[in-house]
N, C-alpha and C positions, 0 to 999 in steps of 0.2 A: 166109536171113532169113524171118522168119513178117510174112504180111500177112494182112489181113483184108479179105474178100473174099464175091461173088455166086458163087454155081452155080447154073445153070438148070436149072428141075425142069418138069413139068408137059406136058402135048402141045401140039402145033402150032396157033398163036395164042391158046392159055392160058398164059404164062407163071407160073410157081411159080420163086421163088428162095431159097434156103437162104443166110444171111450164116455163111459160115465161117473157119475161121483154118487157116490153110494155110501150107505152104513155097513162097515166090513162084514156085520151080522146076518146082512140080507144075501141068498141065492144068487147066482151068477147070473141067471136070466129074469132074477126077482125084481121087488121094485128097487128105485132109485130116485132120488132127487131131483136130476139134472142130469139131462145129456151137454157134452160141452166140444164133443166132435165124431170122427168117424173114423174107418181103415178098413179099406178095400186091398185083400192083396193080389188080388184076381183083375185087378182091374186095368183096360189097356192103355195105351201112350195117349189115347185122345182122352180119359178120363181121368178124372181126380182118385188117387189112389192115398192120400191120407188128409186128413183136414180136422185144423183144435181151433177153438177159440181160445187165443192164447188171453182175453182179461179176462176169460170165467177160469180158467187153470190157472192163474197167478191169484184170483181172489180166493179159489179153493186151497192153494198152498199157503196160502196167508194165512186162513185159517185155522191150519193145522191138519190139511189132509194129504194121508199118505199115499204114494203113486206106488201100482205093481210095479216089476220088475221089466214086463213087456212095455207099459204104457210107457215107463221111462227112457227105454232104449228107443221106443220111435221118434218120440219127440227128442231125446240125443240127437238121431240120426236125421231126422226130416229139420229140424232147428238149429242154424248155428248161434242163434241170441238163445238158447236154453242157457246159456251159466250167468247171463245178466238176470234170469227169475228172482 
């Protein structure tokens, strides 16, 4: 099953996460598919602190892929068209 999902990027108390779409099978920093955005929560007012491609995550949900629990909550929170998906 494809889920959509965090991998931690970045060094020791900077976190960097990549939102991927993944086989649920595979390691959290394993491989993956497809990157289809990002989330910096370190990140300041001049920088982009969250970013999806929202037709690679609608063609993944189409397909039948499941989103974590965090990835859904940002894109709630960063998205007010998430309930048109």
């Amino acid at each position: 099953m494809v889920i959509i999902r965090l991998t931690r990027k970045g060094a020791k108390n900077r976190p960097f996460f990549n939102i991927i779409a993944t086989d649920s099978r595979n390691s959290r920093d394993g491989r993956f598919i497809e990157r289809i955005g990002f989330y910096n929560p370190l990140a300041s007012k001049k920088e982009k602190k969250f970013k999806i491609l929202l037709n690679r995550f609608t063609y993944w949900k189409q397909v039948g892929a499941k989103t974590s629990l965090t990835v859904d909550r940002l894109i709630r929170y960063n998205n007010k068209n998430y309930f048109n998906l």
